[in-house]
C-alpha positions in Angstrom: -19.0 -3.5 25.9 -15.1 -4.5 26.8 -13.6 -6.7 24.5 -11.3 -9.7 25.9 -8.5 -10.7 24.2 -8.3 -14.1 23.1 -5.0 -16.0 22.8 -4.5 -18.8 20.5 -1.4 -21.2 20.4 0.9 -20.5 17.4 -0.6 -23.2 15.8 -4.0 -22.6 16.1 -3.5 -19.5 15.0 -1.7 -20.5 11.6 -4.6 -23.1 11.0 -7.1 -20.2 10.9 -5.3 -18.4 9.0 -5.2 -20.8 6.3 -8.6 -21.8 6.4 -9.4 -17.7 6.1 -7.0 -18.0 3.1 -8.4 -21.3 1.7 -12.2 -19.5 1.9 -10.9 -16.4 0.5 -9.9 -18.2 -2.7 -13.0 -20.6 -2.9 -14.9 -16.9 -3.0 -12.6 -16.0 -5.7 -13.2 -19.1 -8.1 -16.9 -19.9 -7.9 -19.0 -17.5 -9.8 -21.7 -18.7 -7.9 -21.3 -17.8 -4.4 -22.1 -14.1 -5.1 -25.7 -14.5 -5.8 -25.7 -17.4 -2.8 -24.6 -14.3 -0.7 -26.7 -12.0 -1.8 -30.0 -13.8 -0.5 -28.2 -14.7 2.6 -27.6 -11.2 3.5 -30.1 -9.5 1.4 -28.0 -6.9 -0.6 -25.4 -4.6 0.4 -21.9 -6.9 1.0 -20.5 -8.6 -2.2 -18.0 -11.5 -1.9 -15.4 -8.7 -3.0 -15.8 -7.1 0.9 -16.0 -10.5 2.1 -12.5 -11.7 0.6 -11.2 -8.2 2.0 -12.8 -8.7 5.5 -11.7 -12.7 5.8 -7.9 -11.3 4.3 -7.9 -8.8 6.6 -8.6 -11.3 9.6 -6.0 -13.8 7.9 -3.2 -11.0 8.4 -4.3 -10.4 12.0 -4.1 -14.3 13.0 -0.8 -14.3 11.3 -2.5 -17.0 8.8 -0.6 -14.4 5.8 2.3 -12.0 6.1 0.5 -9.1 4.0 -2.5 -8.7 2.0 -3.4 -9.5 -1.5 -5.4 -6.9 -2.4 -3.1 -3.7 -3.3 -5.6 -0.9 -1.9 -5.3 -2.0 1.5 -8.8 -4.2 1.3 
């Protein structure tokens, strides 16, 4: 399957980023999303892989300039 890239205005794109950013942290700071995620995706991807996957996005849509996480998550 061929991909399409997708344009965003400047702006549009900064907005996602933030909310990416915003979500990342809201992971970070409430203890109870982890189990909330667990039974949603039954095992197997923690909110730890989420923050790195939603971070990782951030830096693409230019929401950030680098990531957090120092291993490169």
């Amino acid at each position: 399957m061929k991909v399409r890239p997708v344009f965003l205005e400047a702006e549009d794109a900064v907005e996602l980023g933030e909310l990416l950013e915003f979500l990342g942290s809201w992971l970070a700071n409430d203890d109870s999303v982890g189990a909330a995620l667990d039974r949603f995706v039954g095992g197997g991807y923690d909110v730890e892989e989420l923050r790195g996957d939603l971070e990782r996005f951030a830096v693409l849509v230019g929401g950030i300039e680098e990531p957090a996480f120092g291993d490169g998550r």
